[in-house]
C-alpha positions, 0 to 999 in steps of 0.5 A: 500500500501506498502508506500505513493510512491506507491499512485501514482498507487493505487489511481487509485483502490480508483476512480475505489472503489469511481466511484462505490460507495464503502466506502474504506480506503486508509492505508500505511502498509509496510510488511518489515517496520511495521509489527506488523502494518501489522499483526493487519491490516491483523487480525482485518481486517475482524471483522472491516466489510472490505470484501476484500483487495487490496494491492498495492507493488513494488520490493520485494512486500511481502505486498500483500501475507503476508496479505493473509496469515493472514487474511481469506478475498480474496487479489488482489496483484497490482504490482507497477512498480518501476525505476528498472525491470518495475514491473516485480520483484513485479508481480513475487513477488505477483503471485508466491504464495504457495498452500493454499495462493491466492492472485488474481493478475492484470497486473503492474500498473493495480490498477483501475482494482484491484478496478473493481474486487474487485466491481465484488468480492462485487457484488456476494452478493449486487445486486445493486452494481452488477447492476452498474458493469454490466452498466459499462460493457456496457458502456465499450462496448458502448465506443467501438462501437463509437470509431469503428465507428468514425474510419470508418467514417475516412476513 
């Protein structure tokens, strides 16, 4: 994330990433503040086993395209909602990137599911984990059906 105020928002990944048993790091690396910092993290990134990023920024929010320009590992931008435009700035920020750049993009504030992604992402190629993704799915679909239920019997 851009700066420990953006924590606040991507703990949220973290839980999704710990919910589902995946070993992650949490780091602090500002595009604008540290960048040699961000270009050692976006180039070393891949040869240290991670597989894929989830970057975390508010207003001007460079960090999650800057990675993805440097690093070959699929990037989820998280726009982080700030005091001033409600996020809007950083979702426009991260999702309006140049052909050639991707960074995958979830809703402001949308972190935790930043973290299911990156589980369905990892999953491709781990059975196991995409056997989890797949029971938390229905669990979801579960959720539903009971909430669906006590409304009727509501009423």
């Amino acid at each position: 994330m851009g700066s420990d105020s953006d924590w606040r928002v991507m703990s949220d990944a973290s839980q999704a990433l710990t919910d589902f048993g995946i070993p992650h790091e949490v780091e602090v690396v500002s595009a604008h503040r540290t960048p040699d910092k961000l270009m050692s993290y976006a180039r070393e990134a891949r040869g240290r086993g991670i597989r894929v990023i989830i970057a975390g920024a508010g207003g001007a929010a460079h960090l999650p395209g800057m990675l993805a320009s440097m690093t070959a590992l699929p990037v989820i931008g998280v726009p982080v909602p700030l005091a001033y435009l409600d996020g809007m700035d950083s979702l426009l920020s991260i999702v309006q990137m140049p052909a050639g750049i991707p960074v995958a993009t979830v809703s402001i504030g949308g972190a935790r599911n930043a973290g299911i992604l990156a589980a369905r992402i990892l999953g491709t190629s781990d059975a196991d984990l995409a056997d989890r993704v797949e029971a938390y799915a229905a669990e979801l679909e579960s959720q539903v059906e009971q909430k669906n239920q006590r409304l009727k019997d509501s009423l």
